[in-house]
Chimera marker file (.cmm) of the C-alpha trace (Angstrom):
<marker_set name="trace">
<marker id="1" x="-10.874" y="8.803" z="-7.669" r="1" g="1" b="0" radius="0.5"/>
<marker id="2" x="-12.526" y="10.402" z="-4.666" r="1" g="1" b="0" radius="0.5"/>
<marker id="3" x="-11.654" y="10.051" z="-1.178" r="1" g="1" b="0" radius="0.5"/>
<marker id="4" x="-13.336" y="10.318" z="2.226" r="1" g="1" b="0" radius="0.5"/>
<marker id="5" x="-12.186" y="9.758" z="5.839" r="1" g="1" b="0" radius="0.5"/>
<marker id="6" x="-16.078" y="9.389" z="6.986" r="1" g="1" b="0" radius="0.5"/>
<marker id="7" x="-17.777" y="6.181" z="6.812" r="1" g="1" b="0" radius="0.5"/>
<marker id="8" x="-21.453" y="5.824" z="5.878" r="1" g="1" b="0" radius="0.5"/>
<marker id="9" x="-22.127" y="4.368" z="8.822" r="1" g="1" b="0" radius="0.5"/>
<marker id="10" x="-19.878" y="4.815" z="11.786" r="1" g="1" b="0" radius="0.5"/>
<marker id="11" x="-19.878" y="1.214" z="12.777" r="1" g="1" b="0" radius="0.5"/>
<marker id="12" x="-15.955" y="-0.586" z="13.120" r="1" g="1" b="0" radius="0.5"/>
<marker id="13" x="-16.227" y="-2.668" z="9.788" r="1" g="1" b="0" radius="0.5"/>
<marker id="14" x="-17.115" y="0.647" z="8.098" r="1" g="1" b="0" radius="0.5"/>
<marker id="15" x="-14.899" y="2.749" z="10.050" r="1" g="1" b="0" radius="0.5"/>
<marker id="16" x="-11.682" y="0.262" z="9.175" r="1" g="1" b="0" radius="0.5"/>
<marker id="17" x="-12.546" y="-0.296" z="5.133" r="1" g="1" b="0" radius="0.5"/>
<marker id="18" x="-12.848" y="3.563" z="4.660" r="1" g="1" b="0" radius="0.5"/>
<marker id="19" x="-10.199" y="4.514" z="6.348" r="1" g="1" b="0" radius="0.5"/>
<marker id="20" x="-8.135" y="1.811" z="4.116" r="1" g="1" b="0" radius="0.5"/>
<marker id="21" x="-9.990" y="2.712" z="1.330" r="1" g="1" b="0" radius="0.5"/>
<marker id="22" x="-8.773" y="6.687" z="2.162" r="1" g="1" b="0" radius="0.5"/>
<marker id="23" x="-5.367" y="5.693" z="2.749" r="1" g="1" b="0" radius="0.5"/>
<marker id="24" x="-4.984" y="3.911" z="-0.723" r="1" g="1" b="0" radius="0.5"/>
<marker id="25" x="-6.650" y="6.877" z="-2.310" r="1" g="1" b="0" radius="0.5"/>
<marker id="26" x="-4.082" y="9.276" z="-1.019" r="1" g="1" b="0" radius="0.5"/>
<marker id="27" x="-1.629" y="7.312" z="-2.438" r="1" g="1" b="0" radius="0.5"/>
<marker id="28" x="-2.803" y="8.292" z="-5.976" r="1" g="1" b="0" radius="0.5"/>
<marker id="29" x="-3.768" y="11.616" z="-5.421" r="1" g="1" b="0" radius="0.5"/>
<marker id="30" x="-0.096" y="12.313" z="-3.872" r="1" g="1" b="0" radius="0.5"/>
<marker id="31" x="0.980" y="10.636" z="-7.364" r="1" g="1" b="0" radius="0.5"/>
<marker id="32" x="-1.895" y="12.779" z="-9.456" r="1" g="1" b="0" radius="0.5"/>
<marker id="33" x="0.136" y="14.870" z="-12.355" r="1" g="1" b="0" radius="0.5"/>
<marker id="34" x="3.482" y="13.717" z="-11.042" r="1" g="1" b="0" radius="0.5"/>
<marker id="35" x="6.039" y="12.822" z="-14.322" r="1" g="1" b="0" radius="0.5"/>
<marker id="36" x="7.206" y="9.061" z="-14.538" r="1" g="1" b="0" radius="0.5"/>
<marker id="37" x="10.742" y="11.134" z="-14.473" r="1" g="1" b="0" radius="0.5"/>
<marker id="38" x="10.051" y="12.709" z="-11.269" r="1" g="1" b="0" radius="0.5"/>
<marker id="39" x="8.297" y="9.225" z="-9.429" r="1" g="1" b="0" radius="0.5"/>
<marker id="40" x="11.155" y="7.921" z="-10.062" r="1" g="1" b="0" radius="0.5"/>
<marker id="41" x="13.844" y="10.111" z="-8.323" r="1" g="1" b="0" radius="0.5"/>
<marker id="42" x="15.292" y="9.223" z="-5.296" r="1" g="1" b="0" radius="0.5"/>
<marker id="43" x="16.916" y="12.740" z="-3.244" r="1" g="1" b="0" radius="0.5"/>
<marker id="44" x="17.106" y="11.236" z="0.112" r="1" g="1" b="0" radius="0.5"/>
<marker id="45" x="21.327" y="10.184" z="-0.165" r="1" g="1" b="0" radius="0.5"/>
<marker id="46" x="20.936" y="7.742" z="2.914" r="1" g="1" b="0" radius="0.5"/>
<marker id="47" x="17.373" y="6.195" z="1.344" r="1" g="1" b="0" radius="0.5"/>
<marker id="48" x="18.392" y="5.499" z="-2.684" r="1" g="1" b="0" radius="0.5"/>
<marker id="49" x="15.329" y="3.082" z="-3.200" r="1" g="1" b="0" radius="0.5"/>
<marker id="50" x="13.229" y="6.008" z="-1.819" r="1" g="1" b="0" radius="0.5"/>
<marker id="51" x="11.050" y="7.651" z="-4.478" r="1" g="1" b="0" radius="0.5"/>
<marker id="52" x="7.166" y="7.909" z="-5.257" r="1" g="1" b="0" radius="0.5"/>
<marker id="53" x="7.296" y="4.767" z="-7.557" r="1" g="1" b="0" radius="0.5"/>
<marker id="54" x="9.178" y="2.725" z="-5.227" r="1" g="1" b="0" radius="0.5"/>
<marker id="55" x="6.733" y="3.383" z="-1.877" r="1" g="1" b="0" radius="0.5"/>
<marker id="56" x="3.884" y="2.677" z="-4.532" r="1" g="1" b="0" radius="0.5"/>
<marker id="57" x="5.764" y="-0.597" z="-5.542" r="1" g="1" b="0" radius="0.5"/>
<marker id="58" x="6.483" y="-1.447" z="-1.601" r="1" g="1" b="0" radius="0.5"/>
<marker id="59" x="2.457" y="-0.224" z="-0.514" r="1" g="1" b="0" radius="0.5"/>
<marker id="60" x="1.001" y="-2.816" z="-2.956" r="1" g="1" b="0" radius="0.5"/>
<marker id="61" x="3.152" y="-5.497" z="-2.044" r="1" g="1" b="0" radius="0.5"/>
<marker id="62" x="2.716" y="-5.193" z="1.520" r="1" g="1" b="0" radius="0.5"/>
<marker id="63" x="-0.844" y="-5.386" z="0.723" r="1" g="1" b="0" radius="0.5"/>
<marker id="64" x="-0.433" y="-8.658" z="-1.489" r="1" g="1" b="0" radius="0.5"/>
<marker id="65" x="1.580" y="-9.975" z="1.555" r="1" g="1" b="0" radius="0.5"/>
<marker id="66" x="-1.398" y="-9.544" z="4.504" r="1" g="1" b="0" radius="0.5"/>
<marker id="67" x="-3.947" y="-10.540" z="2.132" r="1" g="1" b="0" radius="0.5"/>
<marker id="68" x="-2.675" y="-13.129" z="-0.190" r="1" g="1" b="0" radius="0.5"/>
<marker id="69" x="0.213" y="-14.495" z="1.358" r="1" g="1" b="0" radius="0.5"/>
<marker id="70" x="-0.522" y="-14.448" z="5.443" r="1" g="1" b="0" radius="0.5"/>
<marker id="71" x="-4.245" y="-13.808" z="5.688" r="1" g="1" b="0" radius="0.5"/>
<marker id="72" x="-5.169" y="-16.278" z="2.796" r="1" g="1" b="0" radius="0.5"/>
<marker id="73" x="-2.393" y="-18.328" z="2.640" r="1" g="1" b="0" radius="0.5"/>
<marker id="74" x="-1.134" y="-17.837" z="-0.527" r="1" g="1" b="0" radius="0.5"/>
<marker id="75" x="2.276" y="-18.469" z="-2.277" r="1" g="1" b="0" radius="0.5"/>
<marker id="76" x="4.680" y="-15.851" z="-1.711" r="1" g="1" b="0" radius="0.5"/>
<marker id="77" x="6.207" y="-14.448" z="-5.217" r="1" g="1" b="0" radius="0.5"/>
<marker id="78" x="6.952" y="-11.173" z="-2.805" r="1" g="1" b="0" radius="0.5"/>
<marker id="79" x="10.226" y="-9.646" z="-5.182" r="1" g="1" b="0" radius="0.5"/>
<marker id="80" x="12.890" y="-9.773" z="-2.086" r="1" g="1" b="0" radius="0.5"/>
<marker id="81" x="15.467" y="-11.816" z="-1.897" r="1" g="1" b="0" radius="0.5"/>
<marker id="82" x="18.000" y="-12.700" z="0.515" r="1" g="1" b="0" radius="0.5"/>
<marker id="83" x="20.549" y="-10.740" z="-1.314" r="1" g="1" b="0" radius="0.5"/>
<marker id="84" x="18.026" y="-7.917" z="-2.521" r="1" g="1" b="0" radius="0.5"/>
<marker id="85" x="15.181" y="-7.829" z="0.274" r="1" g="1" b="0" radius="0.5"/>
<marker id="86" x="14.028" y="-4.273" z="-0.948" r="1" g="1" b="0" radius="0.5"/>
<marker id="87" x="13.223" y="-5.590" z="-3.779" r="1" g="1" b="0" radius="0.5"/>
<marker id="88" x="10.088" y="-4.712" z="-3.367" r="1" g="1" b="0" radius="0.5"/>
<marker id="89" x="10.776" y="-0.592" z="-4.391" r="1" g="1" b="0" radius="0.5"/>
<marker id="90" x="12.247" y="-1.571" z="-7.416" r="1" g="1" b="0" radius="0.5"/>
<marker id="91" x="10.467" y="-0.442" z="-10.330" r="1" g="1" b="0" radius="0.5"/>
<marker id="92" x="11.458" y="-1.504" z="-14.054" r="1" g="1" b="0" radius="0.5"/>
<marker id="93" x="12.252" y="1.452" z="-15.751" r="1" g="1" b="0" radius="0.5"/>
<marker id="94" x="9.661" y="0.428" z="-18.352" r="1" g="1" b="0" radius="0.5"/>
<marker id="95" x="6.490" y="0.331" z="-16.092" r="1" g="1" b="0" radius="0.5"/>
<marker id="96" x="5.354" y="4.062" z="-15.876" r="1" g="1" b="0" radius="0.5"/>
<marker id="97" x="3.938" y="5.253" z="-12.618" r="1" g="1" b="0" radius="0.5"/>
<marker id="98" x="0.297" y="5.371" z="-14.472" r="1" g="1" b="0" radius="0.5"/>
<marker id="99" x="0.089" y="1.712" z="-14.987" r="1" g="1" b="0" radius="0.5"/>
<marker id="100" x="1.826" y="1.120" z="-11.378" r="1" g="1" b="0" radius="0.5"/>
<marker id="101" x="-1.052" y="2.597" z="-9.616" r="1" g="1" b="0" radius="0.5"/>
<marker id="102" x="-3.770" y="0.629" z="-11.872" r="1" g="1" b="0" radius="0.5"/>
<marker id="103" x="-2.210" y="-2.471" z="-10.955" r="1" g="1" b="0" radius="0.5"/>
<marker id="104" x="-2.727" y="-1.346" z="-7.224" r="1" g="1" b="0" radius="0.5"/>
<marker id="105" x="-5.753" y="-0.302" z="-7.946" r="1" g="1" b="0" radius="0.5"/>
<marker id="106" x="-6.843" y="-3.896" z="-9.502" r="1" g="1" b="0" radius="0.5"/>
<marker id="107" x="-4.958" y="-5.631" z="-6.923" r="1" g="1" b="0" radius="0.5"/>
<marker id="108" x="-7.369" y="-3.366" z="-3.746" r="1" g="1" b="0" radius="0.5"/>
<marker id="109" x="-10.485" y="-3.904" z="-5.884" r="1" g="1" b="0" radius="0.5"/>
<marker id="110" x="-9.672" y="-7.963" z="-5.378" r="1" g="1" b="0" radius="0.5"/>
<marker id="111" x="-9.055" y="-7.138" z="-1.169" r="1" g="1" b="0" radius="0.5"/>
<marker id="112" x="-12.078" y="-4.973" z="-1.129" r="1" g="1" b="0" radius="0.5"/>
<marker id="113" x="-14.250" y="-8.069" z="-2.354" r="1" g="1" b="0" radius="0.5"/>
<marker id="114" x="-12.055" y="-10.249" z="0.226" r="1" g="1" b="0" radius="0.5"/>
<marker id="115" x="-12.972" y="-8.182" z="3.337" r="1" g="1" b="0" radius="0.5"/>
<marker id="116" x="-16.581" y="-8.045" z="2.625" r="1" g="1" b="0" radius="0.5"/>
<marker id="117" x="-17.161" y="-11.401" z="2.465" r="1" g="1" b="0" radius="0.5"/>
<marker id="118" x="-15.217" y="-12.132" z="5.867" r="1" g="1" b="0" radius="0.5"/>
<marker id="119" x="-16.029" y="-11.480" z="9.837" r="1" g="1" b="0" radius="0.5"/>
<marker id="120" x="-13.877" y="-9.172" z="11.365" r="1" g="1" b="0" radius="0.5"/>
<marker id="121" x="-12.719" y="-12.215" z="13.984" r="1" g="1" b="0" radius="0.5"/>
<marker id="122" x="-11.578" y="-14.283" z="10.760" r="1" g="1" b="0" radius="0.5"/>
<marker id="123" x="-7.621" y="-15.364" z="11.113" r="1" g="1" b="0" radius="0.5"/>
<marker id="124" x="-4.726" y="-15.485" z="9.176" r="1" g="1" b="0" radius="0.5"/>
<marker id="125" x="-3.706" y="-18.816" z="7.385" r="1" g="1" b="0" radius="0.5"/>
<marker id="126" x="-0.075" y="-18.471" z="8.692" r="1" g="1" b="0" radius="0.5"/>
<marker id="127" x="1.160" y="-17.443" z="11.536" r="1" g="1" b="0" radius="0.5"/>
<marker id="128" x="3.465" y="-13.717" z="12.389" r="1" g="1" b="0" radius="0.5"/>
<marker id="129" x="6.648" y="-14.917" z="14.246" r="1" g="1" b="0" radius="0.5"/>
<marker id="130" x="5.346" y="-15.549" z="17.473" r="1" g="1" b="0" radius="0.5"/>
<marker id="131" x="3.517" y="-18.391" z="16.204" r="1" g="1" b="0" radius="0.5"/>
<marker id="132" x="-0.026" y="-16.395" z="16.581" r="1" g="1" b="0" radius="0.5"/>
<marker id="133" x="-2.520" y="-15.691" z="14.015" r="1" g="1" b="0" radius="0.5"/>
<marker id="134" x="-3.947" y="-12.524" z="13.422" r="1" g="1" b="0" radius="0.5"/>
<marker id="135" x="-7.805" y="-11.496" z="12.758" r="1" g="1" b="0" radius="0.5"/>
<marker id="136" x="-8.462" y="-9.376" z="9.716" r="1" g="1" b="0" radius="0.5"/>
<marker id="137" x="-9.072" y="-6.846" z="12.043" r="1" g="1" b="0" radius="0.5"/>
<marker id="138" x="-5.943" y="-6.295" z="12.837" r="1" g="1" b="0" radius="0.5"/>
<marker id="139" x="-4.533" y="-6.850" z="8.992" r="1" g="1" b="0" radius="0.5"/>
<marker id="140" x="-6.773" y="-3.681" z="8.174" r="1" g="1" b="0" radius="0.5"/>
<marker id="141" x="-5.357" y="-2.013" z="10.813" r="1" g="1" b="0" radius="0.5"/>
<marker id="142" x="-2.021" y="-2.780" z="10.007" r="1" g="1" b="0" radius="0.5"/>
<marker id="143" x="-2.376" y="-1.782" z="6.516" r="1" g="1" b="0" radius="0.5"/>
<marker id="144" x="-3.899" y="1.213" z="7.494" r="1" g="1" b="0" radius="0.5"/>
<marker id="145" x="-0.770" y="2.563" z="9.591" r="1" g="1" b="0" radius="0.5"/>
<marker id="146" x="1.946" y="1.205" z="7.224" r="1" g="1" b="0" radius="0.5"/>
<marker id="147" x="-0.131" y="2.728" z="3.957" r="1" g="1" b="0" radius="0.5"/>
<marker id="148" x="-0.454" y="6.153" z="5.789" r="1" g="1" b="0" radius="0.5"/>
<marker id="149" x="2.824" y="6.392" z="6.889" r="1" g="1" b="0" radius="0.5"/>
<marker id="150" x="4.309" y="5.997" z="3.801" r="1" g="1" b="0" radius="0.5"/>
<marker id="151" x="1.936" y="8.229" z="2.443" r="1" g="1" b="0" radius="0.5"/>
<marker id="152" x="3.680" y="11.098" z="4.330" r="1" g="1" b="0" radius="0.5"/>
<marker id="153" x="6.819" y="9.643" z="2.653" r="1" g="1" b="0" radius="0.5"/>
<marker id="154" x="4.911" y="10.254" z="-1.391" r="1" g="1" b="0" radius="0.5"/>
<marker id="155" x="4.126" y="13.921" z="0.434" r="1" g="1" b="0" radius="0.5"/>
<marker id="156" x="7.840" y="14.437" z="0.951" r="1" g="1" b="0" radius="0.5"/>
<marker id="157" x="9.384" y="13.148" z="-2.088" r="1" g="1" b="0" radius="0.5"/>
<marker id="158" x="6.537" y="14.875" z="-4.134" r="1" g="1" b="0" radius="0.5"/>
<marker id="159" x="7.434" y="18.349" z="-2.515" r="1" g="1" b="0" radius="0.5"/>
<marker id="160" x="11.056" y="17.620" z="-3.364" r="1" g="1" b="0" radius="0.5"/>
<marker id="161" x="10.090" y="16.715" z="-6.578" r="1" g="1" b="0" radius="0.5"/>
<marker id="162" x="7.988" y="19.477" z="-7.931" r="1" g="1" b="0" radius="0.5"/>
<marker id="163" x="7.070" y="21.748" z="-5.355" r="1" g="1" b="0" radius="0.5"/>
<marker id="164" x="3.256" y="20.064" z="-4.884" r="1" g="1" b="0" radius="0.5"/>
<marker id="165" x="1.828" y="20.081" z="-1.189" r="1" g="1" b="0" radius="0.5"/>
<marker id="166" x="-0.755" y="19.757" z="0.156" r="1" g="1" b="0" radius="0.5"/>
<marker id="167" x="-2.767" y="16.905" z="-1.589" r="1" g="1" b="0" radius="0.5"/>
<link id1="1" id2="2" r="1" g="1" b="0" radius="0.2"/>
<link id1="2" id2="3" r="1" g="1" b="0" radius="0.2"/>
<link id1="3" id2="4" r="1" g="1" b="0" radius="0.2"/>
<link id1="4" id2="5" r="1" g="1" b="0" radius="0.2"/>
<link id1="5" id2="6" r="1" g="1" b="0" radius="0.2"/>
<link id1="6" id2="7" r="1" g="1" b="0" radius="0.2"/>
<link id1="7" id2="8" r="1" g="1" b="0" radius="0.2"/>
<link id1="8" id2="9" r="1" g="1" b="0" radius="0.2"/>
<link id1="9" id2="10" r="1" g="1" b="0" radius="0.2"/>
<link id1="10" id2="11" r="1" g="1" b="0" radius="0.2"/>
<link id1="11" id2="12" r="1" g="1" b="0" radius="0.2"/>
<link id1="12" id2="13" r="1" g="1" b="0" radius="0.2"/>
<link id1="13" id2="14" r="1" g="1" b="0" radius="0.2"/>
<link id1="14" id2="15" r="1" g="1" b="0" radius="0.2"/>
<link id1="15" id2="16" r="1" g="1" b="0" radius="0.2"/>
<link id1="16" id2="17" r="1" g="1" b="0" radius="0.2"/>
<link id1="17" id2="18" r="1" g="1" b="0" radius="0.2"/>
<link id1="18" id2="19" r="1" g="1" b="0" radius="0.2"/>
<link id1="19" id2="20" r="1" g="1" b="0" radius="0.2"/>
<link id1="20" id2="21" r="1" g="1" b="0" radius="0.2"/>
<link id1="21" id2="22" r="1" g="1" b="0" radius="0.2"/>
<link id1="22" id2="23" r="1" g="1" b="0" radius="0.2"/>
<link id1="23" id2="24" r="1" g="1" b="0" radius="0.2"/>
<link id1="24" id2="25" r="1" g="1" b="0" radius="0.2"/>
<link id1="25" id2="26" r="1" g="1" b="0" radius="0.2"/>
<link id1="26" id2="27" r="1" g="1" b="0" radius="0.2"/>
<link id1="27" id2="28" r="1" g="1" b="0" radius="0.2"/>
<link id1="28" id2="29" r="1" g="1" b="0" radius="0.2"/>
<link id1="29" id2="30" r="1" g="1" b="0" radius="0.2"/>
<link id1="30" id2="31" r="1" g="1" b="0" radius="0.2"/>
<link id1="31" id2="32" r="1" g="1" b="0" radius="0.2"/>
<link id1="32" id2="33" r="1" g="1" b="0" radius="0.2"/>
<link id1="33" id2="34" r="1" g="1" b="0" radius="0.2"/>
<link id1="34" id2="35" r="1" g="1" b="0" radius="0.2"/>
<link id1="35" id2="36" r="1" g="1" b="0" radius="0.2"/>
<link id1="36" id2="37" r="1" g="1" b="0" radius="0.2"/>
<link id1="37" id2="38" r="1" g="1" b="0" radius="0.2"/>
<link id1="38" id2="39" r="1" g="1" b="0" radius="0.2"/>
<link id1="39" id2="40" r="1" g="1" b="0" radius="0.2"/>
<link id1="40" id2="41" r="1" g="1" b="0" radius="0.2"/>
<link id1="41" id2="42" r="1" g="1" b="0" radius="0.2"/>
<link id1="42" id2="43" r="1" g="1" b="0" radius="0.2"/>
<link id1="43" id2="44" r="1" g="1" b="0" radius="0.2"/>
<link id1="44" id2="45" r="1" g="1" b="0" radius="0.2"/>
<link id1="45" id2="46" r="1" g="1" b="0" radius="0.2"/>
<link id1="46" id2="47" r="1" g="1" b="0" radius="0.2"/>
<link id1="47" id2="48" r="1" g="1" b="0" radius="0.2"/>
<link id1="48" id2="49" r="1" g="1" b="0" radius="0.2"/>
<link id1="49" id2="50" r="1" g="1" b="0" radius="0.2"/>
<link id1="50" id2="51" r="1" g="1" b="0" radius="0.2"/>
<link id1="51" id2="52" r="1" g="1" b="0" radius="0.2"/>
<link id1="52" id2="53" r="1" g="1" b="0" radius="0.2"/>
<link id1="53" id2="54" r="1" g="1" b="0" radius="0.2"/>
<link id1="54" id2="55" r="1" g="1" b="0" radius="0.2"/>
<link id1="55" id2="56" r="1" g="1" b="0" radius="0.2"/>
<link id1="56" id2="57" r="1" g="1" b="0" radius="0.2"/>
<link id1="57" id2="58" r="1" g="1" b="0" radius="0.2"/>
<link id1="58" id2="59" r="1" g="1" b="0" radius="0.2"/>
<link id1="59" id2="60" r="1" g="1" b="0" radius="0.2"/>
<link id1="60" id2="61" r="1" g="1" b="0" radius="0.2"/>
<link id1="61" id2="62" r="1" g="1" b="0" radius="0.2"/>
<link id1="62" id2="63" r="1" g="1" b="0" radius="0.2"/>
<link id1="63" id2="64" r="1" g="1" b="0" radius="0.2"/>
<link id1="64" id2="65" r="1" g="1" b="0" radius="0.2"/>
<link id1="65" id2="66" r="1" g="1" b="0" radius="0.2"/>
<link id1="66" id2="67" r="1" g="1" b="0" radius="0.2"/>
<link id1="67" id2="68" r="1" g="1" b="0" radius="0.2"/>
<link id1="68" id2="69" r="1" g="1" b="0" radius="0.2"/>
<link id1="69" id2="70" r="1" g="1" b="0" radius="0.2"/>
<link id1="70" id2="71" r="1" g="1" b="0" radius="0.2"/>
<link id1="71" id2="72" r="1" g="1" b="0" radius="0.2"/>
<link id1="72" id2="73" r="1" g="1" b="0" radius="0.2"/>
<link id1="73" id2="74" r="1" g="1" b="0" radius="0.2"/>
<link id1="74" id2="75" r="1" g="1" b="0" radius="0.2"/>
<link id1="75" id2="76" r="1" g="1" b="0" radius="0.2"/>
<link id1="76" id2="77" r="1" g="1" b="0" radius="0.2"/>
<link id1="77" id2="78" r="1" g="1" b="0" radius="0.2"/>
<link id1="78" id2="79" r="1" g="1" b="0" radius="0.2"/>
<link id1="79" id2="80" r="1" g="1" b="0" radius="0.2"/>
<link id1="80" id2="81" r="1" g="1" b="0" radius="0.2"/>
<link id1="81" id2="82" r="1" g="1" b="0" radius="0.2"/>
<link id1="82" id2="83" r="1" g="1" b="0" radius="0.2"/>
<link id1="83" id2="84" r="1" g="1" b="0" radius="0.2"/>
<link id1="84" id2="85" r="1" g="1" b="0" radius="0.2"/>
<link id1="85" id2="86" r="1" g="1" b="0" radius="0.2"/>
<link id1="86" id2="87" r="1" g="1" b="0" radius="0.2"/>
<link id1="87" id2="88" r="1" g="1" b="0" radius="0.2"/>
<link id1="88" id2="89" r="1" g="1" b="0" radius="0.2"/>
<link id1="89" id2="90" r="1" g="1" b="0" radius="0.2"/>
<link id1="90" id2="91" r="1" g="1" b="0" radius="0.2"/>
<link id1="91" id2="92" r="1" g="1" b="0" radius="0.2"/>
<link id1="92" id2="93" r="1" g="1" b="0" radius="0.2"/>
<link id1="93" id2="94" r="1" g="1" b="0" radius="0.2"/>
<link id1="94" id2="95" r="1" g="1" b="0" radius="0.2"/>
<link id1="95" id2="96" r="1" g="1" b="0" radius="0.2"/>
<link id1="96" id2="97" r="1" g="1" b="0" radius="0.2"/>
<link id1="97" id2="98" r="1" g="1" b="0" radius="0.2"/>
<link id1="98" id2="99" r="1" g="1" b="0" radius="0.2"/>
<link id1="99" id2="100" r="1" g="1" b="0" radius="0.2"/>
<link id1="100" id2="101" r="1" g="1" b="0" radius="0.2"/>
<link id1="101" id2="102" r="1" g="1" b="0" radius="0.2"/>
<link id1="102" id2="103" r="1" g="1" b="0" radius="0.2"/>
<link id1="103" id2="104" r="1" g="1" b="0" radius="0.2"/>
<link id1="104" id2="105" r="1" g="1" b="0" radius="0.2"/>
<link id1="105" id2="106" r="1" g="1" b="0" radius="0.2"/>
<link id1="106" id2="107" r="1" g="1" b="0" radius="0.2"/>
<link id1="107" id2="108" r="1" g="1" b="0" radius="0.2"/>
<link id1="108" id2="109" r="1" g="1" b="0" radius="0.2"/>
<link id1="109" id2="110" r="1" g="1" b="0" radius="0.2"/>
<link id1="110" id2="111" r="1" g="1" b="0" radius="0.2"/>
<link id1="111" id2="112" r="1" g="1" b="0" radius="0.2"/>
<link id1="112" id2="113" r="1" g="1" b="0" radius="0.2"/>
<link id1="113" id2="114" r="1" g="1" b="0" radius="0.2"/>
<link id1="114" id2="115" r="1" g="1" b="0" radius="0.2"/>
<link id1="115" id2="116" r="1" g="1" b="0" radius="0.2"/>
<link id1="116" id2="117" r="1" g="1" b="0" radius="0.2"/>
<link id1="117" id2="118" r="1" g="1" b="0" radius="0.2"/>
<link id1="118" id2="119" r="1" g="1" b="0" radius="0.2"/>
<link id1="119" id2="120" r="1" g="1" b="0" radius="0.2"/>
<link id1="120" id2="121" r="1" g="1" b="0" radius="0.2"/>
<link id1="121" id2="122" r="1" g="1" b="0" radius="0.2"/>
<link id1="122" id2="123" r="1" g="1" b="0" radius="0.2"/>
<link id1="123" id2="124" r="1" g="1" b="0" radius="0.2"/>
<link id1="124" id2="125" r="1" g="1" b="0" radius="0.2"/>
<link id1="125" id2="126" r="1" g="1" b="0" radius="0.2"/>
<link id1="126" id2="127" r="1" g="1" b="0" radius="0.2"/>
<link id1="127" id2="128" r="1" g="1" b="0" radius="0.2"/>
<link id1="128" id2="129" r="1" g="1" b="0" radius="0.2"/>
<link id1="129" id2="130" r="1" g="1" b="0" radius="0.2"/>
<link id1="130" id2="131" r="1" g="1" b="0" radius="0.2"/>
<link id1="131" id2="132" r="1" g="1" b="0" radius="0.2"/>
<link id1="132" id2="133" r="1" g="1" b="0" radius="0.2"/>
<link id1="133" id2="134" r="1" g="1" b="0" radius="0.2"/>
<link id1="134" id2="135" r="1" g="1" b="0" radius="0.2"/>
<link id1="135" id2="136" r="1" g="1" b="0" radius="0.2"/>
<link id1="136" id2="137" r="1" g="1" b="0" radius="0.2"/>
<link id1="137" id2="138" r="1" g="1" b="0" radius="0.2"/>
<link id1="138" id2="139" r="1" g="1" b="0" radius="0.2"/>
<link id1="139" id2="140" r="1" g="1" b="0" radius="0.2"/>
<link id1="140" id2="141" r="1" g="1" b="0" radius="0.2"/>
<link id1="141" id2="142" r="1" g="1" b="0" radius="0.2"/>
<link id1="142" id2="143" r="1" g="1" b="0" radius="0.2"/>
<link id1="143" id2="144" r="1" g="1" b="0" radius="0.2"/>
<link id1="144" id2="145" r="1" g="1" b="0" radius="0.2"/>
<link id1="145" id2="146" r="1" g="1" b="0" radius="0.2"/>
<link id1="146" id2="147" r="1" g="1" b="0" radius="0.2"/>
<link id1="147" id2="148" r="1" g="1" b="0" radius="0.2"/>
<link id1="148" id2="149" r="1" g="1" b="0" radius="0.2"/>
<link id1="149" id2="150" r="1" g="1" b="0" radius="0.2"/>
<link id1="150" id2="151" r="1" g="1" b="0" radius="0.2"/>
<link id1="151" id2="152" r="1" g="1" b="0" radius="0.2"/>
<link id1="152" id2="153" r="1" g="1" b="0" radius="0.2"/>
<link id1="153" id2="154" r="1" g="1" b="0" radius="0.2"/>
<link id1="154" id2="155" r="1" g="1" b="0" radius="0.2"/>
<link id1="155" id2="156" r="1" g="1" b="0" radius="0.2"/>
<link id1="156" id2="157" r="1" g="1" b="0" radius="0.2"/>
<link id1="157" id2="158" r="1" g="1" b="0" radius="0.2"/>
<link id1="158" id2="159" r="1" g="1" b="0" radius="0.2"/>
<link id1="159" id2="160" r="1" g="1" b="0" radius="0.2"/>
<link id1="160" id2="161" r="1" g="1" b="0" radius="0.2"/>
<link id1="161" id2="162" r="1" g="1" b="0" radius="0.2"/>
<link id1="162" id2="163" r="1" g="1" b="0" radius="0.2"/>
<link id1="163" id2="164" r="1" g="1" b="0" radius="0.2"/>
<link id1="164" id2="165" r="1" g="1" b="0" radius="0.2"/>
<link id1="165" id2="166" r="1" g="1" b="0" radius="0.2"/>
<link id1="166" id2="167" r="1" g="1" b="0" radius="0.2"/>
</marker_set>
């Protein structure tokens, strides 16, 4: 998968989808060559759901969440509960870390077709808590921060992991 920060055209709609589509890029090349073993470690004693698998897990919920649930209006099967609401960086020890970021991969490929069909100005279905509804502008911009941030998480926990930096 390749990745670029510069658009083809430097207009906003192409500025925001690339620099979504880079962010969600990163997150596999941060997980390229990394051992199911190793995504699944968790070294940070104050953070135990914190490991490569589980920010993958968390990255394409939140995703699922904006689009499908907020932006669309969707029915929330989100994996939190009251008791558990981190459920979301669970993995199953049974799903490796390969067929993790395919299904992340399918599930962008579905938002990518979403996006390009919509205006910029289009709102959410539901409402944030203050009862407003947000344009998928700000969605991809949203998306954009939290991806990237925890993108610098997968660069941490991949350093502590096997030494890799740098991607």
């Amino acid at each position: 998968m390749s990745r670029t920060d510069t658009p083809p055209t430097f207009d906003e709609r192409a500025t925001l989808v690339t620099f979504l589509d880079y962010t969600r890029a990163t997150v596999h090349a941060k997980c390229e060559g990394l051992s199911d073993e190793d995504a699944r470690k968790a070294p940070l004693p104050g953070s135990p759901l914190m490991s490569v698998a589980g920010l993958v897990s968390h990255v394409r919920w939140v995703e699922y969440y904006w689009f499908d649930v907020m932006f669309l209006g969707g029915e929330d099967i989100l994996p939190g509960t009251e008791e558990d609401p981190d459920r979301d960086f669970r993995v199953d020890d049974d799903l490796p870390l390969a067929r993790l970021l395919a299904l992340y991969e399918d599930q962008c490929a579905g938002h990518r077709d979403l996006v390009a069909g919509l205006d910029l100005e289009a709102t959410a279905a539901r409402p944030i808590s203050d009862g407003r509804h947000v344009t998928l502008r700000w969605v991809l911009l949203h998306l954009i921060e939290e991806i990237a941030r925890h993108n610098g998480h997968i660069d941490i926990l991949r350093e502590l992991a096997d030494g890799t930096t740098g991607v």
